[in-house]
C-alpha positions in Angstrom: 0.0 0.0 0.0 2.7 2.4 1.0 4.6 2.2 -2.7 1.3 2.6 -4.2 0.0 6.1 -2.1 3.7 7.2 -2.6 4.1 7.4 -6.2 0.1 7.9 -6.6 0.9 11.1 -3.9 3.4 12.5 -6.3 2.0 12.0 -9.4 -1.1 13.7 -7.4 1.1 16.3 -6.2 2.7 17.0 -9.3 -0.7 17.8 -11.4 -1.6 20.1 -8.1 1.6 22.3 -8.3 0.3 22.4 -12.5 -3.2 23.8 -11.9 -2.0 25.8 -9.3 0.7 27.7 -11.3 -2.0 27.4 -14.3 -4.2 29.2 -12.1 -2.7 32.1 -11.5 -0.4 32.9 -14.1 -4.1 32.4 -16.6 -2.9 29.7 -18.2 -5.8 27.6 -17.8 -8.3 26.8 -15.3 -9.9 23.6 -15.8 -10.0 22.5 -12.1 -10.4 25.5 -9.6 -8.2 24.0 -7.6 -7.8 26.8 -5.1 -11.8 26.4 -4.5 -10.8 24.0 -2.1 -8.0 25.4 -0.4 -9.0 25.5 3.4 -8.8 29.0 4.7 -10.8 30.1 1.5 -13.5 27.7 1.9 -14.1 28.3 5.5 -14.1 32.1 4.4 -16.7 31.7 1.8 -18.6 29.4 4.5 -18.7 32.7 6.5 -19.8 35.2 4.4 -21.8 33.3 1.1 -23.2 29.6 3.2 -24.3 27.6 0.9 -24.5 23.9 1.4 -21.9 22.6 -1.5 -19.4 24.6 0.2 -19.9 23.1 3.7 -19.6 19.7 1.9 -16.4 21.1 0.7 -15.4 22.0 4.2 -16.7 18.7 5.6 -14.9 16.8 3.1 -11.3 17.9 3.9 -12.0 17.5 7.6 -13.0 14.1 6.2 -9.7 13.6 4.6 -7.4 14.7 7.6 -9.7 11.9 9.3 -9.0 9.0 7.0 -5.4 9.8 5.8 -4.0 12.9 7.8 -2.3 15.7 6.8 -2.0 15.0 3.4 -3.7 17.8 2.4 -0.6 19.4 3.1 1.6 17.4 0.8 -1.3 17.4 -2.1 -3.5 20.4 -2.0 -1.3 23.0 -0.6 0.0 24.8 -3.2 2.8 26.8 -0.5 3.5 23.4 1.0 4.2 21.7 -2.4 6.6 24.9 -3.4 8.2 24.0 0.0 9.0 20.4 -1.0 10.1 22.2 -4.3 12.3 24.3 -2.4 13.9 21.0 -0.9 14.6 19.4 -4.1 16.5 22.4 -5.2 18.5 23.0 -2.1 18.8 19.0 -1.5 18.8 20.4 2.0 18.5 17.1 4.9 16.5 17.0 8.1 16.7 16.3 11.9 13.5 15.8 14.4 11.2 18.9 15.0 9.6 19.3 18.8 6.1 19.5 17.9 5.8 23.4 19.7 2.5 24.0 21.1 2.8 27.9 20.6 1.4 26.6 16.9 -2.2 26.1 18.3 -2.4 30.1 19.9 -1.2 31.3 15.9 -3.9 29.4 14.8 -6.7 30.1 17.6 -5.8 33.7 16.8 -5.6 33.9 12.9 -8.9 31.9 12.8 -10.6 33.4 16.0 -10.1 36.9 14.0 -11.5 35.4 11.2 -14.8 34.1 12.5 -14.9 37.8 14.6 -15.2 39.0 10.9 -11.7 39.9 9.8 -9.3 38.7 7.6 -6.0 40.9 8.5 -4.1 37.8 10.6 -5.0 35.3 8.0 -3.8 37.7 5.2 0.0 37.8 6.6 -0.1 33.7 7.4 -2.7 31.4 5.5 -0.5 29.2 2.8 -3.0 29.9 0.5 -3.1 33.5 0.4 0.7 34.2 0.9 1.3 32.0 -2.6 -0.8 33.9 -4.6 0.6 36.8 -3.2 4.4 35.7 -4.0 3.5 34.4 -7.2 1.8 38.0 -8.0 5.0 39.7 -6.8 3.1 41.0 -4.0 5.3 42.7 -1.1 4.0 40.4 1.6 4.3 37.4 -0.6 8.1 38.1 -1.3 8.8 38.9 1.9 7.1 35.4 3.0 9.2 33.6 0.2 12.3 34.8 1.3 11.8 33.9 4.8 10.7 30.3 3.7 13.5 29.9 1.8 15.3 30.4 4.8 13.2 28.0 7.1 13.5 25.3 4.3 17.1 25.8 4.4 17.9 25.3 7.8 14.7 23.6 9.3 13.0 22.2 6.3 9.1 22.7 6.1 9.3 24.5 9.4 6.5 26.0 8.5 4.1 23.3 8.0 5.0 21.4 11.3 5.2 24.3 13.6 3.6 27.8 12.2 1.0 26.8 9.8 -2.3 27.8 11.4 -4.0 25.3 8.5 -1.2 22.4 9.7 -1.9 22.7 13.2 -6.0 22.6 13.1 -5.1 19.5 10.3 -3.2 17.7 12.3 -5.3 17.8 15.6 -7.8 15.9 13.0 -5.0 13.8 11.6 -3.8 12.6 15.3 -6.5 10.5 15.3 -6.4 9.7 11.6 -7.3 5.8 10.6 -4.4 5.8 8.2 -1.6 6.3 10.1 3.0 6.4 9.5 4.4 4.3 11.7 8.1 2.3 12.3 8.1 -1.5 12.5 10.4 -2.1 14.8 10.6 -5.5 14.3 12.7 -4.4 10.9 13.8 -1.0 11.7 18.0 -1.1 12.6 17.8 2.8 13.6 20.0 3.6 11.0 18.0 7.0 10.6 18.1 7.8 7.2 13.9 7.9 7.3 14.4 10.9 9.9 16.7 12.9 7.5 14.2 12.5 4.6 11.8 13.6 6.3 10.3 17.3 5.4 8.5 17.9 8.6 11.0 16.0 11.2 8.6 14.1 12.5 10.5 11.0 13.3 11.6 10.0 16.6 14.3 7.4 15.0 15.9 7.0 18.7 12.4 5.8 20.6 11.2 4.5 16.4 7.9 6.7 16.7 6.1 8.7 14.1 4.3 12.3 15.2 1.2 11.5 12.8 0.2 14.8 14.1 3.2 17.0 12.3 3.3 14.1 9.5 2.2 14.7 6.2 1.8 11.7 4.1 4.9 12.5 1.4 6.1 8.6 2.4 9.8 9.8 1.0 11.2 8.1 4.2 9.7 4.7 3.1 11.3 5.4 -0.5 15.1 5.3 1.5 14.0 2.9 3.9 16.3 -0.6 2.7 14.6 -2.4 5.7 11.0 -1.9 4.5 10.6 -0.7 8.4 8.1 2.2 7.5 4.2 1.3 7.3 1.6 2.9 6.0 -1.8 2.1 7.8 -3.7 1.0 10.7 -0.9 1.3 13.5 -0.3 -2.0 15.4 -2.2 -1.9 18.9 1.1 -1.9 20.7 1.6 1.9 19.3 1.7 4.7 21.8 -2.5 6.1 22.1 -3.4 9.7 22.4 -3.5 10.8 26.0 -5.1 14.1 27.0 -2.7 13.9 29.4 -3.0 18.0 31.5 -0.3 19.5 30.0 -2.0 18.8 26.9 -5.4 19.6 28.8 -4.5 22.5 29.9 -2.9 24.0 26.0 -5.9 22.9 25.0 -8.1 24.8 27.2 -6.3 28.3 26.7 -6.3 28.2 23.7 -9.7 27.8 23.3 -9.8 30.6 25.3 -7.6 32.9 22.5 -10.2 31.5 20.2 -13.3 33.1 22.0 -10.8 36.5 22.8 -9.6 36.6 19.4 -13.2 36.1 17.6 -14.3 38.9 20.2 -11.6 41.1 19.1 -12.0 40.0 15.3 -15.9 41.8 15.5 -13.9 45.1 17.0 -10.9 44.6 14.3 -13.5 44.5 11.6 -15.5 47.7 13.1 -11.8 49.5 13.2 -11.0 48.8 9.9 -14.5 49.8 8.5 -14.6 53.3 9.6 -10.9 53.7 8.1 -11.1 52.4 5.0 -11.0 54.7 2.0 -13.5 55.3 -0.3 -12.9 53.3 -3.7 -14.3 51.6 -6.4 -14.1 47.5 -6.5 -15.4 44.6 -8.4 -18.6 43.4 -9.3 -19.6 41.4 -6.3 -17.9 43.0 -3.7 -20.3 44.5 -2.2 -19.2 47.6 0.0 -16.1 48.8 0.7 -16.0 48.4 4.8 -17.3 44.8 4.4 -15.1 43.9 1.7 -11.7 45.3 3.4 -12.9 42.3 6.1 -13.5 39.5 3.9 -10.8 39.8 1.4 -7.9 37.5 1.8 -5.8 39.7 -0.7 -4.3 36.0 -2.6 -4.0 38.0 -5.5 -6.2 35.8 -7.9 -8.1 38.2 -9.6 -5.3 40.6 -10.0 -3.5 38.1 -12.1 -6.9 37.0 -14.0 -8.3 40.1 -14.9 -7.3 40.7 -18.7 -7.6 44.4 -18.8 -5.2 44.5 -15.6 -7.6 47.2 -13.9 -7.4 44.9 -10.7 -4.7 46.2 -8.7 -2.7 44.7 -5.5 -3.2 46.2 -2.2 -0.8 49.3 -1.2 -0.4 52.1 1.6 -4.0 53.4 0.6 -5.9 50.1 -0.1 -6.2 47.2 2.3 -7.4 45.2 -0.4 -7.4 44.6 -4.2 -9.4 47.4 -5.7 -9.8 48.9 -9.7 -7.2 51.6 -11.1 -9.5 53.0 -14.4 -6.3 55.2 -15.1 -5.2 53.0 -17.7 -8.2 50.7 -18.5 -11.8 50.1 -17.9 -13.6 47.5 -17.1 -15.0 45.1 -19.7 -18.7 44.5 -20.0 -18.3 41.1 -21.6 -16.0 39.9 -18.7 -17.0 38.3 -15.2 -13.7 36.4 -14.2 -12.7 37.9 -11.0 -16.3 36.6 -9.6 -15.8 33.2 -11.0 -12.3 33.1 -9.7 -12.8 34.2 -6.2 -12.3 31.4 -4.0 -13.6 33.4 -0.9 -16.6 34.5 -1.3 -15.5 38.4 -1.0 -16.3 38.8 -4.7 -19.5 37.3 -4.9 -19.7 35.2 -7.5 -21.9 36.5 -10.3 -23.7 35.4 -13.9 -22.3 37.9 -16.9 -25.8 39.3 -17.0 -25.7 39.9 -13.0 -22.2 42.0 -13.5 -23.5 43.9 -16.5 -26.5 45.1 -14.3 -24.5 45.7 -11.1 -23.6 49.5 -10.5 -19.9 49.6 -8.7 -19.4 53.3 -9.3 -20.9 56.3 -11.4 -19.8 58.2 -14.0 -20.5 62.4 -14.0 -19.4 65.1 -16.9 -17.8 67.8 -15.6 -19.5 70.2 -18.3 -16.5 73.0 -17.8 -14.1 70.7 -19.4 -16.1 69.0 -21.4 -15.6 69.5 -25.5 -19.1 68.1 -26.7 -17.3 65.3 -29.0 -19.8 62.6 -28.1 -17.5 59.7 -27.8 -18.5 59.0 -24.5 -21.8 58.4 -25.9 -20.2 55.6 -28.8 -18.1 53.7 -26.3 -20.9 53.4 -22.9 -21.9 49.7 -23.4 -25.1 50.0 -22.0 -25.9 53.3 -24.2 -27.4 55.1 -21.5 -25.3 58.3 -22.3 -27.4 60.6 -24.3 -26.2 64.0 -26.0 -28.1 66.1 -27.8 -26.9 68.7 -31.3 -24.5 71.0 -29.5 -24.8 70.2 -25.8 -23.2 68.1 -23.5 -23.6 64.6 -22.7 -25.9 63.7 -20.2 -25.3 60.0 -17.8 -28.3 59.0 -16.1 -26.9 57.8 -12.3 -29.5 55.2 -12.1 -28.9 53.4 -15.7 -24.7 54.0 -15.5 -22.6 50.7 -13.6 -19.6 52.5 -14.0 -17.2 50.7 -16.0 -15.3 53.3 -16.8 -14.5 52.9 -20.8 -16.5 56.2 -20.7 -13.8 58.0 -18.2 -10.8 56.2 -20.8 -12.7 57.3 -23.7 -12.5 60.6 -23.1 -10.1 62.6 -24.9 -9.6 65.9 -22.1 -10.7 63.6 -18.6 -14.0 65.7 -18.1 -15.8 62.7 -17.1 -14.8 61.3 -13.5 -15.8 58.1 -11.7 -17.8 58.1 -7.8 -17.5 55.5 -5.8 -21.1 54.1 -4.7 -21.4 53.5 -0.7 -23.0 50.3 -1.8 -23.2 48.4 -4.7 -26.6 47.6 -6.5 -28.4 45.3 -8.9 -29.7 47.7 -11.5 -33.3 47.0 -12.6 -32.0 46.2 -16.1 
């Protein structure tokens, strides 16, 4: 079995780290792979329920359950770029402690989360910090570099010790029904399983296997000469969990940073509501106080949108939000909906975004030349102009795509941002 889910895992693996890169580069998308990415779903869960999602949800908790964490060694795409980034620095390993300092990071990030913010989860969930590498992002960089580093020295660090995904996985996978573990029977210590290993989770001096920190790569049966490493249902003899107090007692504070953090997540949200600055976003984002909450900032529409109007966050933004300086935004287009895997940007039909006002266009009549090719370029031909005056934009017609604004030859039509976006009438 363990040859098998070995070879099966990195063939697996291998067409993840494809669609993933296909993803966000715009390749392709035939699978939306980071639809099932954990953080996201449990995002979209929060703010657009819907029951195929909880299935979603359900369904990797399932997985944990069954196999462990090797939704870290299959889905992740930041843990596969990890195992990437061993390959290329052929960098060994030693044991890791499992830290419990890994369960506060994630009963903060996710506490925060559920309060209604995403600002912890933006500078730590896997997900979110490879889009934003991959985008060239500033906090994605700066989060590649440092991995580099970790992978260097510790190896997937981050997965076994850091990860707020990892450490909620493998409370699941500690009980998993598939399980790693040392025959010690065969085993002759010789530890070369240990230094394979990404995560250090082999004990080769007591012959034990942390199936909590493990994640299901099998590389140290693939050194193994012995055939000492299993893959299964662990012999009865194996060491059972214990909720012994120390444990008890980790447990019980940090459900307690859970309950403070989702507390201070509602105030976080309020904060970052009344600060946020006015601007003009998607199709599907809604407003711009809930939408500076909810967006993870992974970067996925900014590399999907094809008129590149879709820019990163910066000192002004919190979030991704539209630039019309250089383009507008297309009326036969709704990728950036379809593509959100979070639920910030609803997702929306074509006809939906074509009828959904995000901002408003005015004519600023002293600047204004009276050429009329604002009125040949609106899509939705609600500019009218009569013989010799100016154009006139009705507000309650105009969704403010901007091509308009970029049509314009002297700027003397300018784009407001709508407190709330609306579902024209047609």
């Amino acid at each position: 079995m363990g040859k098998f889910y070995r070879y099966g895992r990195a063939i697996f693996a291998l067409l993840v780290a494809v669609l993933a890169v296909g993803g966000i580069f715009g390749l392709f998308y035939p699978l939306k792979i980071f639809d099932i990415q954990l953080v996201p779903l449990l995002q979209r869960s929060l703010v657009n329920f819907s029951w195929f999602v909880l299935i979603l949800l359900l369904g990797l908790m399932v997985l944990a359950l069954v196999f462990g964490r090797v939704y870290c060694s299959v889905l992740c795409p930041l843990g596969l770029l990890q195992e990437a980034m061993m390959i290329i620095f052929r960098r060994k390993n030693t044991m890791h402690k499992n830290l419990p300092y890994k369960y506060f990071i994630a009963a903060i990030s996710f506490g925060v989360l559920i309060g209604g913010s995403a600002l912890v989860v933006r500078w730590i969930d896997p997900y979110t910090l490879f889009g934003s590498a991959a985008i060239g992002a500033a906090i994605g960089l700066g989060a590649l570099i440092l991995l580099a580093v970790l992978v260097w020295f510790k190896g997937r660090w981050f997965c076994s010790n850091i990860c707020p995904v990892g450490a909620v996985l493998g409370l699941i996978a500690k009980r998993a029904l598939v399980k790693v573990y040392i025959d010690d029977a065969k085993c002759v210590a010789c530890g070369m399983c240990a230094k394979q290993c990404p995560v250090g989770c082999i004990d080769i001096k007591n012959k034990t296997v942390d199936n909590e920190m493990c994640i299901k790569c099998m590389k140290c049966q693939g050194v193994c000469k012995f055939g000492a490493l299993q893959l299964g249902k662990a012999p009865k003899t194996e060491p059972k969990f214990n909720a012994g107090r120390r444990r008890f007692l980790i447990g019980g504070a940090a459900l307690l940073v859970l309950a403070a953090a989702a507390k201070s997540g509602i105030s976080i949200a309020k904060s970052i509501g009344k600060k946020v600055k006015a601007t003009i976003l998607p199709a599907g984002a809604g407003n711009v106080e809930d939408f500076a909450n909810r967006c993870l900032n992974c970067n996925l529409c900014v590399a999907r949108c094809p008129m590149k109007i879709i820019k990163k966050a910066d000192a002004e933004h919190p979030t991704v939000h539209l630039d019309y300086s250089e383009a507008f935004c297309n009326y036969k287009c709704h990728r950036c909906s379809k593509v959100c895997p979070s639920g910030a940007i609803k997702t929306l039909s074509l006809e939906e975004k074509r009828r959904t006002q995000i901002a408003i266009a005015q004519v600023d009549e002293s600047v204004c030349v009276k050429c009329g090719l604002c009125v040949h370029e609106c899509p939705r031909q609600i500019i009218v102009k009569e013989e010799g005056g100016f154009p006139k934009i009705s507000p309650d017609e105009c969704i403010g795509c901007g091509k308009c604004y970029n049509a314009c030859p002297v700027r003397a039509i300018s784009m407001q941002e709508v407190a709330q976006q609306r579902l024209l009438d047609k």
